[in-house]
Phi, psi and omega in degrees: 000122175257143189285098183293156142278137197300165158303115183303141143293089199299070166271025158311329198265351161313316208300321185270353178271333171265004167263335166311319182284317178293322177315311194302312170307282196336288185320321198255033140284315205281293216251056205286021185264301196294335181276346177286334169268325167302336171288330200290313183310317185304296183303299171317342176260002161305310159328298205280323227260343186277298161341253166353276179340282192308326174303317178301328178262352163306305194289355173282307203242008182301112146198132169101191174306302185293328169275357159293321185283344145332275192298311158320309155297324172277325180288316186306287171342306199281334197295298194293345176256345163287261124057260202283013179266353164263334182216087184296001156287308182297349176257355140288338160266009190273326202264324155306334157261003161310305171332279180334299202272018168268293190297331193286314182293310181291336169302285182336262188340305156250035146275321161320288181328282176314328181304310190282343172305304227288008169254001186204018150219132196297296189309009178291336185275358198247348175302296203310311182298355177266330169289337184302312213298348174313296179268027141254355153295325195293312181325294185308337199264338134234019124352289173273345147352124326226089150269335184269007166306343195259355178216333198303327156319318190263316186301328191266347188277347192258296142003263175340285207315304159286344168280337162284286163337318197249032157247337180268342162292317186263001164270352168271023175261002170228155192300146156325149189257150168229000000 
């Protein structure tokens, strides 16, 4: 039987989807207050489109108790993404301590993990040390609650943004493995 090799991925066709990012990463580095509201705005009309959405399939489909707690959960959806498309700070600091009490729980959780690790994996120390930095971003963040509500958001979406550019940038600058 002969050992096909998988089909190459033209990643080259990456490249202009990682200078979209990294431009974009740079722009919410410099200027993260318009990107912490451009996110906050984006979610919010997810928010408003999920919402919508869930009433229409409620009036399609209504029947019992349980599509009332249905139709509720969708107007509360659409109620909470009208709020922030009007007042787009208060859904940037709703969402940075959403942020905060993410990272505080994921810190916990893998500081556990590594702890449980650390008799049957070498690698338990660079977990832990990933779980600190977790719960000391979580820290900082709500510490500064919510004066860093007006950027942090954009610094970390920009960050991601740029880090993501320059991955996708250096796998299409390299050749297939053989």
């Amino acid at each position: 039987m002969v050992n096909k090799l998988p089909p190459v991925l033209p990643l080259q066709k990456l490249r202009p989807l990682a200078w979209v990012f990294l431009g974009l990463g740079v722009a919410s580095i410099i200027w993260p207050e318009v990107a912490t509201i451009a996110v906050e705005q984006l979610i919010a009309w997810f928010l408003v489109l999920s919402g919508a959405l869930g009433v229409l399939f409620w009036l399609r489909f209504k029947s019992g108790q349980i599509s009332m707690m249905g139709l509720a959960a969708a107007v509360m959806t659409l109620v909470l993404g009208l709020i922030f498309l009007v007042q787009p700070m208060a859904g940037a600091r709703t969402l940075t301590m959403v942020m905060a009490a993410i990272f505080l729980v994921e810190g916990a959780l893998g500081t556990a993990m590594a702890l449980s690790l650390r008799q049957h994996n070498a690698g338990w120390g660079v977990a832990l040390l990933s779980a600190i930095a977790t719960l000391a971003l979580s820290f900082l963040i709500f510490i500064g609650w919510p004066s860093a509500s007006s950027w942090v958001i954009g610094l970390l979406f920009g960050l991601n943004l740029l880090t993501t550019g320059l991955a996708l940038l250096a796998l299409s600058r390299v050749g297939p493995r053989l």
